[in-house]
N, C-alpha and C positions, 0 to 999 in steps of 0.2 A: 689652505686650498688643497684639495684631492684630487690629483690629476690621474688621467689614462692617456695611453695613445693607442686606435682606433685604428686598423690597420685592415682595407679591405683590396682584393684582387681578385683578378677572372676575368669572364668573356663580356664584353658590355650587353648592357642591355638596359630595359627602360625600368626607370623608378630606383633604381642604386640609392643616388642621396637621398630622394623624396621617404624611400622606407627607414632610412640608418638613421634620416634625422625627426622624421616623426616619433621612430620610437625613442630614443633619447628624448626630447621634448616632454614625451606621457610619463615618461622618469625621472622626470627633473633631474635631467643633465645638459648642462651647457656645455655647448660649442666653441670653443677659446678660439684654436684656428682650424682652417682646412686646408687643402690642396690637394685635387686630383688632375687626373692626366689620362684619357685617352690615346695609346700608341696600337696602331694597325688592330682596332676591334679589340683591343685587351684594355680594361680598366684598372687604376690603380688611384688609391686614394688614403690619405693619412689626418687622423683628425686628433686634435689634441681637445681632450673636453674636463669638466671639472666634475666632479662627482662629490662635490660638498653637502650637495642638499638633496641629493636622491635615499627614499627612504629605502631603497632595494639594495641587499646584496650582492657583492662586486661579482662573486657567484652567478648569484641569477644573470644579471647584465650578459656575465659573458658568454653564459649559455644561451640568452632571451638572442644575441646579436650574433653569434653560431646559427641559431637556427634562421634566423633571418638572412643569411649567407647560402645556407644548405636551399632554400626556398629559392632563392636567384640564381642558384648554380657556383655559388663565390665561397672564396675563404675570406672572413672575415674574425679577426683575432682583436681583443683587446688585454693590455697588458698596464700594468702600474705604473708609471713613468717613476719608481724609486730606482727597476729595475735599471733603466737608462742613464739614470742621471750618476748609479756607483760604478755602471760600468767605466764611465768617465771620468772619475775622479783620479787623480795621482795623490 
């Protein structure tokens, strides 16, 4: 399995997940887990997804969910979960 972690932040506003997971969805990428949060009009949200069966470039992905960020007003970053997981290792 090919994982990412899906990292978005900024001002709330309407349609956040409804966009982040429709497009994941038309790129065949699963949604493993989510959790966001709401604190005083700022949103914050972390998705761990699988990227096994998208035929698109991790490339394009993180540019296609970049721009989908810049469009809402948000930062929105996806990264490899190898990244994470060696950060952790002893």
């Amino acid at each position: 399995m090919k994982k990412a972690i899906i990292t978005v932040v900024g001002k709330d506003v309407v349609g956040i997940i409804a966009k982040t997971a429709a497009y994941l969805a038309k790129s065949n990428v699963n949604i493993l887990d989510i959790s966001q949060t709401v604190v005083q009009d700022y949103f914050n949200m972390m998705m761990i997804v699988d990227l096994s069966k998208t035929k698109k470039p991790f490339d394009a992905i993180v540019a296609d969910l970049s721009a989908i960020g810049r469009d809402l007003g948000l930062e929105v970053r996806c990264q490899r979960s190898e990244i994470f997981e060696r950060m952790h290792r002893v």
